[in-house]
Structure formats: C-alpha cells, structure tokens
C-alpha positions in Angstrom: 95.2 54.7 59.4 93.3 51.8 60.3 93.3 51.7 63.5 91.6 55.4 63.0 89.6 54.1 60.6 88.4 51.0 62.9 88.0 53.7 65.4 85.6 55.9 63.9 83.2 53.3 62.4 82.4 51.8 66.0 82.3 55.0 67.7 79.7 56.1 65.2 78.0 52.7 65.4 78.5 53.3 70.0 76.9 56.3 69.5 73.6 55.6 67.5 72.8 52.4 70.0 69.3 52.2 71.4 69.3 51.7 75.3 69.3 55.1 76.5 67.2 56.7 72.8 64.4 53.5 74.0 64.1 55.1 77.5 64.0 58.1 76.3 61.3 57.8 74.3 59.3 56.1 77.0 59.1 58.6 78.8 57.1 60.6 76.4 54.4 57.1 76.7 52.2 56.3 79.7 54.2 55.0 82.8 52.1 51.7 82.3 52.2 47.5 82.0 52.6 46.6 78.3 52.5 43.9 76.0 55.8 44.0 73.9 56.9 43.0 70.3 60.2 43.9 68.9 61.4 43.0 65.7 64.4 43.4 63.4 68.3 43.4 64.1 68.0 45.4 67.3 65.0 43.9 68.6 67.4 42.1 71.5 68.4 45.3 73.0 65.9 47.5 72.4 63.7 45.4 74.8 66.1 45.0 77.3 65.9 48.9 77.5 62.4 48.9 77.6 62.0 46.3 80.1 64.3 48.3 82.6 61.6 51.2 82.5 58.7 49.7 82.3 56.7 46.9 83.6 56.0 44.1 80.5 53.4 41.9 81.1 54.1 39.5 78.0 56.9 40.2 75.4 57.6 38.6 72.2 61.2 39.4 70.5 61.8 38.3 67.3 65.7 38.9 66.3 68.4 37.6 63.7 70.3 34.4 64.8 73.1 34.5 67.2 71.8 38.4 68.2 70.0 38.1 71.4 72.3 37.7 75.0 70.1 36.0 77.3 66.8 35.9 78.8 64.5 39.5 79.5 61.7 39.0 82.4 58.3 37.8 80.9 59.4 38.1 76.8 59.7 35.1 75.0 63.0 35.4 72.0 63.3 33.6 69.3 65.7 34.2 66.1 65.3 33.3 62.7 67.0 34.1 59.2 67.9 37.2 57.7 68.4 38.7 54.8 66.2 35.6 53.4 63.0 35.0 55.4 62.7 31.2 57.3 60.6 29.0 58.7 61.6 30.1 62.4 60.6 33.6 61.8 57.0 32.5 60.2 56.7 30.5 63.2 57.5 33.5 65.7 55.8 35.8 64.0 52.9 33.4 64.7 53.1 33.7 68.2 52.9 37.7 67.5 49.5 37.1 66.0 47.9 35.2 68.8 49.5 37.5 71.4 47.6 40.1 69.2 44.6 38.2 69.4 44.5 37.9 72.9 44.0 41.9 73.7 41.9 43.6 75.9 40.5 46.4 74.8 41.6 48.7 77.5 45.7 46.6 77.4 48.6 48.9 75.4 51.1 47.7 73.4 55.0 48.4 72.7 56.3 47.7 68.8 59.9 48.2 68.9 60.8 48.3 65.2 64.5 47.8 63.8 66.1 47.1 60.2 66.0 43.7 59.4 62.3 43.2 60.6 61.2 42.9 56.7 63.1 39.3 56.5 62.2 38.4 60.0 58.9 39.5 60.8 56.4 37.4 58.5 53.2 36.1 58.2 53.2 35.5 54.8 49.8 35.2 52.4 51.2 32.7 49.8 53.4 30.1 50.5 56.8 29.9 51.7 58.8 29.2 49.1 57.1 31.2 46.3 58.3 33.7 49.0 61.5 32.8 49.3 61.7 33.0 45.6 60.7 36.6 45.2 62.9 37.8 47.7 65.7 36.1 46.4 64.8 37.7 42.8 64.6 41.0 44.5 67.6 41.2 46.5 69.8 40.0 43.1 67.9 42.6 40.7 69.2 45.6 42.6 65.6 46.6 44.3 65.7 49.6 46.5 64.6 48.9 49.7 61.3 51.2 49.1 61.0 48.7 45.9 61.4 45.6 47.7 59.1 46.7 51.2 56.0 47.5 48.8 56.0 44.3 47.5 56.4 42.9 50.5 53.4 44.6 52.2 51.3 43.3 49.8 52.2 39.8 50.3 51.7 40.1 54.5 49.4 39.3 56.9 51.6 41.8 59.3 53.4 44.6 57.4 52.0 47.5 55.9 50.0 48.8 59.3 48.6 45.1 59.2 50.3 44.7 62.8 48.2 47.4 64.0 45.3 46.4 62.3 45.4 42.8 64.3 45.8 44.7 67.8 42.8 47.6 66.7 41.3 49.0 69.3 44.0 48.5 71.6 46.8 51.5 71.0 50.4 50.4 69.6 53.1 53.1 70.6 55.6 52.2 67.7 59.5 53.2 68.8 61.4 52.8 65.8 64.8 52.6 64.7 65.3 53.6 61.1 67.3 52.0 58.5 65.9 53.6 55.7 67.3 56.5 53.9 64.4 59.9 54.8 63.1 58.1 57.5 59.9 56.8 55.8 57.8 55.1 58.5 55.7 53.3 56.2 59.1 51.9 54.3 61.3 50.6 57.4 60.8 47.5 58.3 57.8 47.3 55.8 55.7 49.7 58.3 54.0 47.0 60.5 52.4 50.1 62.3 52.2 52.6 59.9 49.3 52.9 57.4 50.0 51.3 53.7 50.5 54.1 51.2 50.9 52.1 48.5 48.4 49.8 46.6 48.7 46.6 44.1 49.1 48.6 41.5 52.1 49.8 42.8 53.3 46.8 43.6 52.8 44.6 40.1 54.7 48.0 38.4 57.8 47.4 40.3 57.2 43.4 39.6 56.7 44.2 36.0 59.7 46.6 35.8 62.3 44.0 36.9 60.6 40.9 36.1 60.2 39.4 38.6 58.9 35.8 38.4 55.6 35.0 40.5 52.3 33.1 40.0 49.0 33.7 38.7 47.7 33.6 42.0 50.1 35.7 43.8 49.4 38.6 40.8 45.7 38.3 42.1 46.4 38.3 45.8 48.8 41.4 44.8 46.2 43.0 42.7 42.9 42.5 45.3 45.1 43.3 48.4 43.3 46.2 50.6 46.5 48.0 52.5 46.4 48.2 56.0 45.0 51.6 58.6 47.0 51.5 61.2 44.5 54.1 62.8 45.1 53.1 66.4 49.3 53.3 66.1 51.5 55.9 67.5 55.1 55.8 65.9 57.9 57.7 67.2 61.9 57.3 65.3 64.9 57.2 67.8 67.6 56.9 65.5 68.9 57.3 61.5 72.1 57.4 59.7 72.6 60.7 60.1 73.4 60.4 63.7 75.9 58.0 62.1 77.5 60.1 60.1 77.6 63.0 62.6 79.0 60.4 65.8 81.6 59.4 62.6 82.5 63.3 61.9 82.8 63.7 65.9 85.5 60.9 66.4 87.1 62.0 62.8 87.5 65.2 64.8 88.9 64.2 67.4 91.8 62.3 65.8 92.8 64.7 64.2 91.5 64.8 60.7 88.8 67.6 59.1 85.5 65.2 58.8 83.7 66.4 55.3 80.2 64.4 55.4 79.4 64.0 51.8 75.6 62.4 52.5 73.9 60.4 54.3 71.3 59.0 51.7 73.3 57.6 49.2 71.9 54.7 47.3 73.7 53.4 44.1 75.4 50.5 43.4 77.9 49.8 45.5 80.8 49.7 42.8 79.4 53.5 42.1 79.6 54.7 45.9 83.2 53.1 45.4 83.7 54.8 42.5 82.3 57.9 44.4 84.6 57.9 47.6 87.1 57.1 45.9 87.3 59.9 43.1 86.3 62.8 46.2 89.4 61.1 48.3 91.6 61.7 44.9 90.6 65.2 45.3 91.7 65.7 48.6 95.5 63.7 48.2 98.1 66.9 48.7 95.5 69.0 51.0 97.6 70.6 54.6 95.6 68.4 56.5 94.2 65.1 57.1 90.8 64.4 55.5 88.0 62.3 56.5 85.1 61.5 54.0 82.1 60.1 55.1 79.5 58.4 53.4 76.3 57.4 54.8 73.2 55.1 53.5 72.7 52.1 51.8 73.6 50.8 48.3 72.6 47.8 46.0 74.6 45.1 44.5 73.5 43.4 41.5 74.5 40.0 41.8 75.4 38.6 39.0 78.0 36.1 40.1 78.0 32.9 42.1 80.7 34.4 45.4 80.2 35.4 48.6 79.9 38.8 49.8 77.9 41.9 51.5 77.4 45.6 49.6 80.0 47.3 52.5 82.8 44.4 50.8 82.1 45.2 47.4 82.3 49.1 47.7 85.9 48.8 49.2 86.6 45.9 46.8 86.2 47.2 43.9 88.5 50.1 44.5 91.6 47.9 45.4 93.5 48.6 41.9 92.6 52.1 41.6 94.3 52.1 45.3 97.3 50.4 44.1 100.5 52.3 45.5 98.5 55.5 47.2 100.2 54.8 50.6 98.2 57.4 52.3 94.6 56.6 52.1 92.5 54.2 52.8 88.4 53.3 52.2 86.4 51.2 54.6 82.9 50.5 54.8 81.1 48.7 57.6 77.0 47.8 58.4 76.4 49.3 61.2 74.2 46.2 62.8 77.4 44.3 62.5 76.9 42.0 59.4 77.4 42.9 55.6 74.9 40.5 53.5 74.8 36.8 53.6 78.1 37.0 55.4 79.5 36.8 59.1 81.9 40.3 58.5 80.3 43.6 59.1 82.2 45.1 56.0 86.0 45.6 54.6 89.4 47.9 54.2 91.2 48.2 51.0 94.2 50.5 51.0 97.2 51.3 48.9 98.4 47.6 49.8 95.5 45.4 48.8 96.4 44.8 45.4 99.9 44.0 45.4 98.5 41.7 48.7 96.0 40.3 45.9 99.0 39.8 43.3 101.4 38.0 45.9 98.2 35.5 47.2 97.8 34.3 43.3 94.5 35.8 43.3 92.5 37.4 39.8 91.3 40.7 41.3 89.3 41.3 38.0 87.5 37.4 38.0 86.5 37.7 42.2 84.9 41.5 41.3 82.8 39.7 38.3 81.9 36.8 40.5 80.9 39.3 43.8 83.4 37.2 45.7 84.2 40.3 47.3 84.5 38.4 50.9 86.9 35.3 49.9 89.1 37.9 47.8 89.6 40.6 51.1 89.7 37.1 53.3 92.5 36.1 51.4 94.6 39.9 52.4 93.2 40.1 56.0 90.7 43.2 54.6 87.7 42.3 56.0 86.2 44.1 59.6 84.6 42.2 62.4 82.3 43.4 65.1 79.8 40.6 65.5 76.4 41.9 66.2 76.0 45.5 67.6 72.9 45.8 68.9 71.4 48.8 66.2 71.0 49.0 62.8 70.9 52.5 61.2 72.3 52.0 57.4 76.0 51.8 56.6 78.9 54.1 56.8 81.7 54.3 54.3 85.2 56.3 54.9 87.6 57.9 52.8 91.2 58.7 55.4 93.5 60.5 53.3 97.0 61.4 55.7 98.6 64.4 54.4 100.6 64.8 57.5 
C-alpha cells in the first residue's frame, strides 16, 4: 500500500505542475516583450515556462531557498525564507519595486503568482522584526490563511493590489497558481494584483480576536491604511486543489482501488482532518473493494509545543494508535510544493505498524503529539515522505488506502 500510496500523491502533484497551464494561459495574452515578476513556491518554474513563449525583457523571480535550478535568460532569482519572512526576501522584493518604478507607460508586465508569495514577497511598512513577530503569533494561533493574508495586506507596501498600484498605468496580466481553498484572488498570496477587499477594521478584529501582540503604531498604520485598486491588473488562475484531488482519484483508479473524494476545502485542525480520514476509512474496512479517500485543502496546527513538524505530519501522526494493528490501511498526507512547515519532508505515513514501531524505538507517542514533534517521532519509524521541491503548490492532499482484496 505505500508504494500506491506514494504513487498517487506525486502523480496528483505531476499533474497540477505549471509549465504547460503557464503557456497556456499565454496564449490568451498579447504575443509581446514583457517585464516579469514571479513570486511564491513555484515562481522558479513558472518563469521558465513563460520565458519559453515569450520574449522577457527583464525578470525578477523571487522563490523559497534551494527551489530554483539554474539561470532563465534576462531574470534575475533570488530566494529567501519561507514560512517566516527574511531579510533576503525584503531585499528582493526591493528590486521588484524599482523594476516597477522604471515602467514605461506603453511596457506590459507578467505577475506569476504562487503559494508561498505571502512570506516571500515583502515590502513591509513597519519594521522587520515587529513583523517577524506577528507572523510568528499568527502561524501558532491557528489563523486561517484568509485571517493571516488580511493582516498582512495591511502591513505592505506590495500586497493587497499594492503591486499593481506601483506599476499603474502600465497593465499587469496576473497568471496565478492557487493555494487557497475557493480560489479567492484577493486571498492567495495576499493579492499583490487584486484589489483589497478588506479594510483596517477588518484587520484589528482578527488581531483583537486572537490577541495578537503588536504596537501602538502598527494599530495606527493598520487602522489609517487605504487598501490598494489594482485597476490596471488582469488576473487569470491555472491551477487549484481540486485538480489535485481529481489527478489523485485518476491514479487511485488506475491501481485499482474506487477513489471517493471527500473535499477539497477542508480546513480544520489537522488532528480533526486526522480524526476525519480516519473515522470515513473505519467505515469502509470489510467493503468488496479497495477504497481510496481523498482529502484535499489545507489545515491549521496550533502549536502549542516546542517540536518540530509540518500540518501533513501531524494529521498522519496523530492517528498512529488508533491505527495500531489495522494491517490493511494506511493514511498519508503530503504538501504538494514539496515541504510540510518549518521542515525539509513534504509530509508522512502512518499505518497499522507505526505504533508498535513507536513502542519498540522507546518513544512516548502521547508526549511527541503534545509537544508537535510530529517529524522526530515519524523520523524515528521511517514515516516520513520526501520529494524535495516540486515546482507547484496547490494545497495538500491527504489519503485514506483501505485493501479489502
């Protein structure tokens, strides 16, 4: 089973990569020189594609470390940190501005937009490290990703249509890859092209709400911000996790089991999606055939611990004693850009095995849960998945393989 498993993850994750949906979506653009930015996880290879189509005069990629694979004719690359914003991707994101500022009004430009862009795509209006603080705060308290991008709009010189803004009159065509569950264009990657829906006062309830920590002065810069137009963008999306989920029910197909997708917008806590896939799995354990559940989206985790770990590892970790003895299923969860949180594994296995694994190693399955340790703990019983980067990033995709025959 996990070799199937294994197998239908990256053939879902093959299926929903940019090259040919970039070129394809060119062709719907004017066969002309541009100036390029691309930003996010993808960046790397969506401008690659791009540059084999069309003619860039100056390009600017801005990408997670270790995800670009060499040099693209006339476009600059630099990487910087992700999920927590750096110094390197405030300084790239410079570069972005001036580019903007050197338009012509009659020049066009090409955003490619991919998940990820939020942490790596930054100009931000207060300092660094009060920054760094409330995106830390956020990611901990369990934010949704529409929670954490409004505050983050309002605390950019970029996001929020602000991109577009800085390049008006000149038209952006935005090609987007979406990581965000219903496709919101003003929510992926924070909307650098798309015009701000939100206000301050949406943003300082969602602060309030969770507590979050920040300054008097970021309240007022929060409170006075004016949210970006965006009039002169045209965005077009290329990709979501449901063409995840539906290249995961293909392969499922194919090898033999009957693919059930369950959704593609879940976004719970992780531990709950685990709960989730694993109590639909139970229901399927004596069926005449071979089941395939499929989960798509993105949960939270609410850290509360001091471990190591990404929201794909806890959902399959916290189901290992539950899993105890079932010998014929298995739950897997991967990201589909290749990493899992703060961590180099793109997500984890657990199985009817894993705990007696756990038991054997001398490990407390109860004390890694509570500490989100969740990578050391399936490190320890060889239950974590590897890809290394992918080259998209459309969400996550969980599995549920029950073998009946």
């Amino acid at each position: 089973m996990l070799n199937d498993a294994k197998t239908i993850c990256l053939k879902a994750i093959e299926g929903c990569l940019p090259d040919k949906a970039v070129k394809s979506a060119l062709s719907s653009f004017p066969d002309e020189e541009y100036y390029l930015i691309a930003v996010g996880k993808a960046a790397y290879a969506m401008a690659l594609a791009a540059s084999e189509v069309r003619k860039i005069k100056k390009g600017i990629v801005i990408t997670k470390y270790d995800h670009s694979k060499g040099e693209i004719d006339n476009v600059d690359i630099y990487e910087a940190g992700h999920p927590l914003l750096d110094e390197n991707g405030v300084k790239a994101t410079k570069k972005v501005i001036e580019l903007c500022h050197s338009l012509e009004s009659d020049d066009k430009v090409l955003f490619l937009l991919s998940g990820g862009a939020s942490s790596l795509f930054e100009s931000p209006l207060i300092k660094l490290d009060e920054l760094q603080k409330i995106n830390d705060q956020m990611l901990k308290k369990g934010l949704s990703i529409y929670e954490i991008n409004t505050i983050r709009k309002k605390l950019s010189a970029v996001k929020g249509g602000r991109l577009a803004d800085l390049c008006y009159p000149v038209q952006v065509y935005g090609i987007i890859l979406s990581d965000v569950l219903g496709d919101k264009l003003d929510i992926i990657g924070s909307g650098p092209s798309v015009k701000d829906e939100t206000n301050g006062g949406d943003a300082l309830k969602i602060i309030d709400e969770y507590d979050i920590e920040i300054n008097d002065e970021t309240r007022k810069i929060i409170r006075e911000s004016i949210s970006g137009k965006a009039t002169n963008a045209h965005n077009i999306i290329i990709g979501s996790v449901r063409i995840l989920c539906e290249k995961a029910a293909e392969e499922a197909k194919k090898l033999g089991y009957k693919p059930i997708i369950l959704t593609d917008h879940i976004d719970i806590e992780a531990r709950d999606a685990g709960d989730y896939l694993y109590s639909e799995a139970m229901k399927h354990l004596n069926d005449n055939e071979n089941i395939a559940l499929i989960i798509g989206g993105e949960t939270v985790v609410h850290v509360r611990g001091k471990g190591l770990g990404g929201r794909n590892q806890e959902l399959v970790y916290s189901q290992i004693r539950k899993l105890d003895g079932i010998k014929n299923a298995l739950l897997m969860s991967v990201g589909s850009d290749g990493t899992d949180g703060p961590t180099d594994a793109a997500g984890g296995y657990s199985d009817g095995y894993s705990y007696q694994k756990l038991i054997d190693k001398g490990l407390d399955f109860e004390k890694i849960l509570n500490d989100n340790d969740s990578y050391h703990g399936l490190k320890a019983i060889d239950g974590l998945i590897f890809t290394g980067p992918t080259g998209t990033n459309v969400n996550d995709i969980s599995i549920a393989l029950i073998r009946n025959r």
